[in-house]
C-alpha positions as CSV (number, residue, x, y, z in Angstrom):
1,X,-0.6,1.4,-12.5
2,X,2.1,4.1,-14.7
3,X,2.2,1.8,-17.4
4,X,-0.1,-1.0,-16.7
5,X,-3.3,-1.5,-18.6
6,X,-5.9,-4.5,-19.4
7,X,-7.0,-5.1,-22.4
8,X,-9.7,-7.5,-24.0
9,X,-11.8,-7.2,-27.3
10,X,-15.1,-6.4,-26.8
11,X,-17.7,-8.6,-28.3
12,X,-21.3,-8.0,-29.6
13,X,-22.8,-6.7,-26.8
14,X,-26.7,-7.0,-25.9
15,X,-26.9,-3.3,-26.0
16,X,-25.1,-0.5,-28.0
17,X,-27.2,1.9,-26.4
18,X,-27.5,1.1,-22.9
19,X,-24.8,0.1,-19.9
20,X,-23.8,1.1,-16.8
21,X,-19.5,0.9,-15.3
22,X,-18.9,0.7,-12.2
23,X,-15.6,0.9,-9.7
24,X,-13.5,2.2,-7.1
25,X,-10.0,4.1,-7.5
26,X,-7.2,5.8,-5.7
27,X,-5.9,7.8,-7.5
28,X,-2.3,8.6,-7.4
29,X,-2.4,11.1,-9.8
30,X,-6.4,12.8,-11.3
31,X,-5.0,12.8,-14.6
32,X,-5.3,9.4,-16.7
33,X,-7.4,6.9,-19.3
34,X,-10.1,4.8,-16.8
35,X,-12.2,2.8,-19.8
36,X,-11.8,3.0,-23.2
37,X,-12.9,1.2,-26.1
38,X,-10.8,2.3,-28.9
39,X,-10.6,1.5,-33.3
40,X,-8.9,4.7,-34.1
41,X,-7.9,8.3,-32.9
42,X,-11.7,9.3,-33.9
43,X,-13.8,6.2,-33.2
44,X,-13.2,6.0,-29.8
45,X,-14.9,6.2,-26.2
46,X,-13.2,7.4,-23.2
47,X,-13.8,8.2,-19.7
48,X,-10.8,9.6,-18.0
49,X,-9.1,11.9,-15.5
50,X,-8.3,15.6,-16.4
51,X,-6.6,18.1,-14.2
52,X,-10.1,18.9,-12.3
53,X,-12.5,16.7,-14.0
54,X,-13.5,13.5,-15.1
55,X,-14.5,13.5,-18.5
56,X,-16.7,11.4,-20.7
57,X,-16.0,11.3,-24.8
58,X,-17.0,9.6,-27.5
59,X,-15.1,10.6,-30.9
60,X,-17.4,9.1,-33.1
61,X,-20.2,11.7,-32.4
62,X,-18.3,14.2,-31.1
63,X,-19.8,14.1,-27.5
64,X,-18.3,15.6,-24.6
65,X,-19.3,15.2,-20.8
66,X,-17.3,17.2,-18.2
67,X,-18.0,16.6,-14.4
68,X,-16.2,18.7,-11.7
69,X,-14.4,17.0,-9.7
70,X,-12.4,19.7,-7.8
71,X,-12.6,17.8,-4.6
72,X,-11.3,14.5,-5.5
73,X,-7.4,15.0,-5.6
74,X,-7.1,13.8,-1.9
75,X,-4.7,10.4,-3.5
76,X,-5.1,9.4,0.1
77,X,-8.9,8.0,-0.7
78,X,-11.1,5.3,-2.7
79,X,-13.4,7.0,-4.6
80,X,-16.4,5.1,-6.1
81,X,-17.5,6.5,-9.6
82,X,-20.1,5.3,-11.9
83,X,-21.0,6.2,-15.4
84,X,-24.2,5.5,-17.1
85,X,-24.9,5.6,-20.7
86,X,-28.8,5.3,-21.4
87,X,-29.7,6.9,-24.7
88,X,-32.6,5.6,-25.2
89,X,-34.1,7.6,-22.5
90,X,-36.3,10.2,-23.4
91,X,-35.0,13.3,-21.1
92,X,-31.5,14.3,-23.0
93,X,-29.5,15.3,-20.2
94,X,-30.0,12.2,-18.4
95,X,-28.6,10.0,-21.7
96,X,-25.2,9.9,-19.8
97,X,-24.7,9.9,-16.2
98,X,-21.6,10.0,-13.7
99,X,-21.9,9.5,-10.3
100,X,-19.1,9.9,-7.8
101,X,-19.4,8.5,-4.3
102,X,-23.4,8.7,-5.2
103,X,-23.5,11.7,-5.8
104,X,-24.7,12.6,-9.4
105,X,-22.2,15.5,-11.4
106,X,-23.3,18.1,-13.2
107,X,-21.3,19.0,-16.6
108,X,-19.4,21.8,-16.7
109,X,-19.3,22.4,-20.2
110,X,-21.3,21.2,-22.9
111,X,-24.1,18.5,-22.5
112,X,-24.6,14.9,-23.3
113,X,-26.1,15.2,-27.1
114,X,-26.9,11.7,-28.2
115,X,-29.9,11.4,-30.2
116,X,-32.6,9.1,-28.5
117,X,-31.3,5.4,-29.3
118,X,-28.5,6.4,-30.3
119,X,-25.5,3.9,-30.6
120,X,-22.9,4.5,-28.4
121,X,-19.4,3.4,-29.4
122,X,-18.0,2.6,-26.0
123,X,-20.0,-0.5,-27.1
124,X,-18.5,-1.2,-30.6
125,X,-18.3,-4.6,-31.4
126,X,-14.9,-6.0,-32.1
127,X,-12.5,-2.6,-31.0
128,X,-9.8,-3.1,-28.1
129,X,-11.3,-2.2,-24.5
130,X,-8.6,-1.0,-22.3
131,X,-8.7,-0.3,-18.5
132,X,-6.1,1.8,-17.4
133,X,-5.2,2.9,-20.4
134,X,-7.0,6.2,-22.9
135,X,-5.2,5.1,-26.4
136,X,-4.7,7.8,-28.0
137,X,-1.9,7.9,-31.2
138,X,-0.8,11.2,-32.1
139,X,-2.1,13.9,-30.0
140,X,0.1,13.3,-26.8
141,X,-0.1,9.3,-26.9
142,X,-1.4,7.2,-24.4
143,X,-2.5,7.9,-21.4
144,X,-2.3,6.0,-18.6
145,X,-3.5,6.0,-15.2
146,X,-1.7,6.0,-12.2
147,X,-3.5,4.1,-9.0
148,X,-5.6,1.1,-8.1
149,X,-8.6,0.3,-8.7
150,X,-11.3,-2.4,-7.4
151,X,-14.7,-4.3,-7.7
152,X,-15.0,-3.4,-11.6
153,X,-18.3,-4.1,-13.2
154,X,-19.6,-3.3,-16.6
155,X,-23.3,-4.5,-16.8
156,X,-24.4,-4.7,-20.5
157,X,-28.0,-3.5,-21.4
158,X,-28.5,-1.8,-18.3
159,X,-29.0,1.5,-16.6
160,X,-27.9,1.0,-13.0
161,X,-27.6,4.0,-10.5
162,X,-24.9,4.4,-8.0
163,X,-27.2,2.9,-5.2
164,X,-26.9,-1.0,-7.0
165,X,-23.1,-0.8,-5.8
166,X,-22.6,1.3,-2.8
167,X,-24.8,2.7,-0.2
168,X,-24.4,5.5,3.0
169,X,-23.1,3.7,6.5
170,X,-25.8,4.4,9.0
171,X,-22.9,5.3,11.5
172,X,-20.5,7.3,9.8
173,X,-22.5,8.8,6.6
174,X,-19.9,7.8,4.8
175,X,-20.1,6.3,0.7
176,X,-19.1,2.3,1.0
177,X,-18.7,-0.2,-1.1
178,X,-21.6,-3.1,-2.0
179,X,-19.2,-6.1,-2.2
180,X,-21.6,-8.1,-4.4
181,X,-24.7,-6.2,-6.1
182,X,-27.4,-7.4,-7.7
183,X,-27.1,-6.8,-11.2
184,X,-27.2,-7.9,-14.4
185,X,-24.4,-8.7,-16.6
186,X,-25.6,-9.2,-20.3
187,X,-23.8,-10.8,-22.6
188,X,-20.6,-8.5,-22.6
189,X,-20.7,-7.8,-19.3
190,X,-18.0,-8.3,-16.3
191,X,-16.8,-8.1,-12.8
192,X,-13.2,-8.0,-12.5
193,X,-10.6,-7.1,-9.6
194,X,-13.3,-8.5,-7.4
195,X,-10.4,-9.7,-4.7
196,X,-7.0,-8.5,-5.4
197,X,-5.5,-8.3,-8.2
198,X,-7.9,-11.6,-10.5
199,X,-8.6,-10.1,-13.7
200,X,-10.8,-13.5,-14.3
201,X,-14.4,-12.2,-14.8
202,X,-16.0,-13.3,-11.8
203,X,-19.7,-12.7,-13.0
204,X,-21.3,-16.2,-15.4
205,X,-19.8,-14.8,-18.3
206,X,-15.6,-15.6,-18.6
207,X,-15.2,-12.3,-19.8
208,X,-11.5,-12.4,-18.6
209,X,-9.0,-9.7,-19.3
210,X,-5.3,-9.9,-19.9
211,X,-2.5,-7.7,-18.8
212,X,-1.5,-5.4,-21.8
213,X,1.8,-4.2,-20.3
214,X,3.4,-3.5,-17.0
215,X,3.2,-5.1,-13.6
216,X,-0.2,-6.0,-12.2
217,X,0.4,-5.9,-8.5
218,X,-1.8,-7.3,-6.0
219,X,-3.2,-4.7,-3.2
220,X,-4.3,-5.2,0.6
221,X,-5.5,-1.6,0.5
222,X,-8.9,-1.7,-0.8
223,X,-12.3,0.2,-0.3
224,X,-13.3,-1.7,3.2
225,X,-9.6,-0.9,4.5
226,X,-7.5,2.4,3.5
227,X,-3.9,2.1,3.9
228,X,-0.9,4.3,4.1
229,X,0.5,6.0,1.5
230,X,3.5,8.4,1.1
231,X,2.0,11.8,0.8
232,X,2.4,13.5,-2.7
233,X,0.6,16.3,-1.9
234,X,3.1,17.0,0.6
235,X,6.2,17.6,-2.1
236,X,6.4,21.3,-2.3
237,X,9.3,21.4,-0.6
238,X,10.9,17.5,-1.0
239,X,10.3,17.7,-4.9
240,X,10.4,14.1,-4.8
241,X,9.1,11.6,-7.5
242,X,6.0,9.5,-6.6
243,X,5.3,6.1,-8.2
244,X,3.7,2.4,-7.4
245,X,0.9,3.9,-5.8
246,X,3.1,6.6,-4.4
247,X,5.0,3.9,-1.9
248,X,7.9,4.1,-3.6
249,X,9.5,7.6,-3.1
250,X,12.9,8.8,-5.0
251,X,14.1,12.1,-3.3
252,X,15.4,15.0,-5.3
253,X,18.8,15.5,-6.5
254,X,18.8,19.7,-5.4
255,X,16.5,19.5,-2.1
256,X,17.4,17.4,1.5
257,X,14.3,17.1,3.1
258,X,11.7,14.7,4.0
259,X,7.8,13.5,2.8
260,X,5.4,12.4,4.8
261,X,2.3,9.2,4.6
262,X,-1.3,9.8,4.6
263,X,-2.7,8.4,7.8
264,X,-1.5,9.9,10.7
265,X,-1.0,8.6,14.6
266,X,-2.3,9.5,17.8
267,X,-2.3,6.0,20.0
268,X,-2.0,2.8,19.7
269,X,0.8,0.7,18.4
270,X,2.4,0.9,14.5
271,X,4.5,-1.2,12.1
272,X,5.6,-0.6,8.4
273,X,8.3,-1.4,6.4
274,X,11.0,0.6,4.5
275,X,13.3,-1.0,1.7
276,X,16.1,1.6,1.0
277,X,16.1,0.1,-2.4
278,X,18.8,2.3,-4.5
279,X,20.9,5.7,-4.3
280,X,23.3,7.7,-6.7
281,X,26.2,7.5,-4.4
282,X,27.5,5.0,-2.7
283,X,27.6,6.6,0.7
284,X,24.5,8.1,0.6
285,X,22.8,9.4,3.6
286,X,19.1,7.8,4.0
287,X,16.7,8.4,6.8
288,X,13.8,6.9,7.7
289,X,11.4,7.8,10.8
290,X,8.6,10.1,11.8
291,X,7.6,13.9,12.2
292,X,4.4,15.5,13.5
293,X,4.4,17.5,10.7
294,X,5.5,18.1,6.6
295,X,9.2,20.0,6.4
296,X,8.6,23.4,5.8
297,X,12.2,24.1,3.7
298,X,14.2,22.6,0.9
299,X,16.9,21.9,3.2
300,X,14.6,20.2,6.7
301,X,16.8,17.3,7.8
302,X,14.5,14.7,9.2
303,X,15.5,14.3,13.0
304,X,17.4,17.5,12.5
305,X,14.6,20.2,13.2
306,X,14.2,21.9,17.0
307,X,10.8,23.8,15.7
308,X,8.6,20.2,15.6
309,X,9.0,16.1,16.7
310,X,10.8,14.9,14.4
311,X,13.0,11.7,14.4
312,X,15.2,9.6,11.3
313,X,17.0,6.5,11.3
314,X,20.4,7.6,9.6
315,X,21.8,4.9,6.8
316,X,25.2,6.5,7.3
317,X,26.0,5.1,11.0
318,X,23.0,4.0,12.4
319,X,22.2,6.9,14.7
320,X,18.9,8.8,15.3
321,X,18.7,12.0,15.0
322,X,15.9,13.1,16.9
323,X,15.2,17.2,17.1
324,X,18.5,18.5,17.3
325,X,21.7,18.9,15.0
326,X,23.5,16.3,17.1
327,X,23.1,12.6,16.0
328,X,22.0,9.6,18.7
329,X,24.3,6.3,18.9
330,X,21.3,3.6,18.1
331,X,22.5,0.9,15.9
332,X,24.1,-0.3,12.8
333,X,23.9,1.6,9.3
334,X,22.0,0.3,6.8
335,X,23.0,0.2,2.4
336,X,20.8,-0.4,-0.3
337,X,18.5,-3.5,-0.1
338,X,18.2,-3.2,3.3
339,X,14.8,-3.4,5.0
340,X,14.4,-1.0,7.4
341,X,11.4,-2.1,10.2
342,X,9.5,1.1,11.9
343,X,7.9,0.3,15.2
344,X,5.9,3.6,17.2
345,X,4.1,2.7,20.4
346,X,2.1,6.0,20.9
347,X,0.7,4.4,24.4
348,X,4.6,4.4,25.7
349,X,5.8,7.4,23.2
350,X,8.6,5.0,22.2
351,X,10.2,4.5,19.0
352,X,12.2,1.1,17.5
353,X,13.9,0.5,13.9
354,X,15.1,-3.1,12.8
355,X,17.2,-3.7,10.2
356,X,16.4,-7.1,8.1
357,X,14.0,-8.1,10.9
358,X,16.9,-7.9,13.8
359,X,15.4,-5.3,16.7
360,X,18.6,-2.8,16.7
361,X,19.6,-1.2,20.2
362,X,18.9,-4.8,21.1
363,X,15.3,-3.4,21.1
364,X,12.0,-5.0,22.5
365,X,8.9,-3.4,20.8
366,X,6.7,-5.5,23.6
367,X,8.1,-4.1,26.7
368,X,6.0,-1.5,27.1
369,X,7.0,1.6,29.5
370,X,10.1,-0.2,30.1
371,X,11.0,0.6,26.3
372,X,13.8,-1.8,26.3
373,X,16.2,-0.6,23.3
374,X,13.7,2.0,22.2
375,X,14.3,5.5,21.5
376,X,11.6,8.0,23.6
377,X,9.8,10.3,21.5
378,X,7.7,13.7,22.5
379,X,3.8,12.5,23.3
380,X,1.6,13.3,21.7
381,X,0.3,16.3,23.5
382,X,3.7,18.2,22.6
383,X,3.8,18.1,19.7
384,X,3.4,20.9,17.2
385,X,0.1,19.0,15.6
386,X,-1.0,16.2,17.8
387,X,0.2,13.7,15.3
388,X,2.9,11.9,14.3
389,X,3.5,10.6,10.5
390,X,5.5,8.0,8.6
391,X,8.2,10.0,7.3
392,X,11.7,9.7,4.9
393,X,14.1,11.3,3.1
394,X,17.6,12.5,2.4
395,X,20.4,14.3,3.6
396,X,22.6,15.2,0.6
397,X,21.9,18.8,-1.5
398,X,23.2,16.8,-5.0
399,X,22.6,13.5,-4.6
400,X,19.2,10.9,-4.1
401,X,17.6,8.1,-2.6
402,X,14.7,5.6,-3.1
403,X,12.8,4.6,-0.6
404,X,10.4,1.5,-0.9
405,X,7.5,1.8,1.8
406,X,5.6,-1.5,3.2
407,X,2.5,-0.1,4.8
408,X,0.8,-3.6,4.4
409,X,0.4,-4.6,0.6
410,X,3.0,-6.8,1.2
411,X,5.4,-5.4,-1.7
412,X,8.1,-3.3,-2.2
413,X,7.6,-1.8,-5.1
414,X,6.5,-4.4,-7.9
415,X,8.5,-7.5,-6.0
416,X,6.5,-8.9,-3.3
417,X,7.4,-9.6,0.3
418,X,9.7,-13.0,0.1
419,X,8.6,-14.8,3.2
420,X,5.8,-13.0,5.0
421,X,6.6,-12.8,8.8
422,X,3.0,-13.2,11.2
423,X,0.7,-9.8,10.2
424,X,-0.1,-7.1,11.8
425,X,-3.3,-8.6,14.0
426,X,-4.7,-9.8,10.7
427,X,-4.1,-6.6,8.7
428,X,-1.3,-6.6,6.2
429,X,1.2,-8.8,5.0
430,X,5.2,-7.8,6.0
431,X,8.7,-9.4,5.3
432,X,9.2,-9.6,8.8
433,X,7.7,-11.1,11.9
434,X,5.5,-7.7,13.4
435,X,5.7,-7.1,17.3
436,X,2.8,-8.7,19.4
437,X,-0.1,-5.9,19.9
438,X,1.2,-3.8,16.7
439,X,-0.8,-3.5,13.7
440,X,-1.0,-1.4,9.8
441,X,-1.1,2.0,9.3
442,X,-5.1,1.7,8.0
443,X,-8.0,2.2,8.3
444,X,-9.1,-1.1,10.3
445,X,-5.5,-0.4,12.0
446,X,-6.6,3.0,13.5
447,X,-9.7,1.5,14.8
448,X,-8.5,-1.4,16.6
């Protein structure tokens, strides 16, 4: 989101005492405002990210609830959190509740201290409720948060545990999502970013929301079906900057190395997209490609590394260096605006770039072990980590580029795809057309 936020007033609800919130994130960040209804720096409620927690405040009586949430900066997952205020119940501790992927949280300091009945002000009649946003003037500002989130519910006048929204697969023992529960809304109450990106309230009541500021984008990664992301835990090295929902991926000005996605490969047949939408010199040297593993050195060239499988696309002339020093005729070089198409056929070990949808190497993504046009890559069984990633990055030690990555939300950035090409066999929407038998970097994907 960065700097994108809904916002609506909040009306008298049925209940000042009683409601329960309910939704799904990634995260690209754990630090950022979730819900918060806000009049002024001290009457205000908040639930929001910290460094290592998730916290629950409410300024105008001074209550604090922090739960640990050590595990939950993996920005490659949806997490499902709900919190619960209930003060009229008669055991104090339970008063406020968070649940993350239905698992109740104990606080780590302090405890919920609402008197029974209490009014809480995350309720307040007539303040501005954000989403995204923790509005907060003076002591650092606002606070946004950085991600996506999904299937948003705030059900007024009641007390709903985790289990009305999301339940345990039988198969996997996995925390999924409940696509519609059955609750109750009250008279304040809403369900928002039910299917994309509608922020229409989608339960009887037309509590709709508006789009405070920013860009609202629409998202095909969702909590049935996780896609791709560049990695920004894997940045020690790249120091790269990370934003819309770390796809887009500037590359430091000091360092010439390369980040890696999320979701690894280890068969089966891939497709993404890569705009190479700006540099700082006009003869910048981009690459785009794959590695079994994340650099281990400021100055890792992708493609350039004999220690792992490593292979780039190189903007400069439109060779591939693959593992070696040397550079690989391929096809043509590639500027700015140019959409770079990745095609890995782990059942072949064959590799394929486009450039603005034309196969280069006069490349044939379908023909199999022939690998007409295609570059061979190490299988999978030699390589360093038996997987292979979506990788990009630089080669320049004072210069950078931004990459744009397409794993399947059909945008580059905040501009969507102009004319999407046929999917990925139903997963995904891409600029151009994707190769018969290919498919996303997701979860469905993988399990095709």
């Amino acid at each position: 989101m960065a700097s994108t936020y809904l916002t609506r007033t909040f009306g008298t609800a049925t209940s000042r005492t009683t409601g329960t919130f309910s939704f799904w994130i990634k995260s690209s960040n754990t630090v950022g405002g979730l819900i918060n209804n806000y009049s002024s720096n001290t009457d205000r409620s908040v639930l929001y990210f910290g460094s290592d927690y998730i916290r629950f405040y409410d300024g105008a009586y001074s209550i604090e609830y922090n739960a640990d949430i050590g595990k939950i900066r993996d920005c490659s997952a949806w997490y499902h959190i709900v919190l619960v205020i209930n003060t009229p119940d008669g055991t104090q501790q339970d008063r406020v509740k968070i649940y993350i992927n239905g698992v109740r949280q104990s606080p780590l300091i302090g405890s919920p201290n609402y008197s029974q009945s209490q009014n809480s002000f995350m309720f307040n009649p007539g303040s501005s409720f954000f989403i995204g946003k923790d509005r907060y003037v003076g002591g650092g500002g606002d606070n946004y948060l950085r991600g996506s989130i999904s299937h948003l519910h705030y059900c007024d006048g009641q007390a709903y545990d985790a289990s009305y929204f999301g339940e345990t697969d039988a198969t996997t023992g996995e925390w999924k999502i409940k696509t519609d529960p059955s609750v109750t809304y009250g008279s304040q109450g809403f369900f928002i970013l039910k299917d994309g990106n509608s922020i229409t309230d989608s339960s009887s009541n037309s509590n709709n929301f508006t789009v405070g500021g920013g860009t609202l984008t629409k998202t095909e990664d969702n909590p049935s079906n996780n896609f791709c992301t560049m990695n920004p835990l894997d940045n020690h090295f790249a120091s790269s900057t990370f934003s819309h929902g770390n796809n887009t991926v500037q590359t430091s000005t000091s360092n010439y190395t390369w980040n890696t996605g999320t979701l690894g490969m280890t068969s089966g047949k891939f497709y993404w997209e890569v705009k190479y939408s700006a540099n700082s010199n006009s003869d910048y040297y981009n690459l785009i490609g794959i590695a079994d593993r994340p650099t281990d050195d400021v100055h890792d060239v992708l493609g350039r590394q004999t220690n792992c499988s490593n292979y780039g696309y190189y903007s400069h002339d439109g060779g591939v260096y693959a593992k070696a020093t040397s550079i690989n005729s391929y096809g043509n070089s590639y500027t700015v605006g140019d959409i770079v198409g990745v095609a890995v056929d782990l059942d072949n070990n064959k590799l394929y770039f486009s450039k603005n949808g034309t196969w280069q190497n006069s490349g044939v993504p379908t023909s199999g072990s022939t690998g007409t046009g295609a570059f061979s890559i190490d299988a999978i069984s030699s390589t360093t980590t038996g997987v292979y990633f979506p990788a990009s990055g630089d080669y320049g030690s004072s210069q950078n580029a931004t990459n744009q990555h397409n794993f399947g939300n059909g945008y580059f950035g905040t501009t969507a795809v102009s004319s999407a090409g046929t999917n990925a066999s139903g997963i995904g929407i891409f600029e151009y057309d994707v190769p018969t038998g290919y498919t996303a970097l997701s979860t469905k994907g993988l399990n095709l």
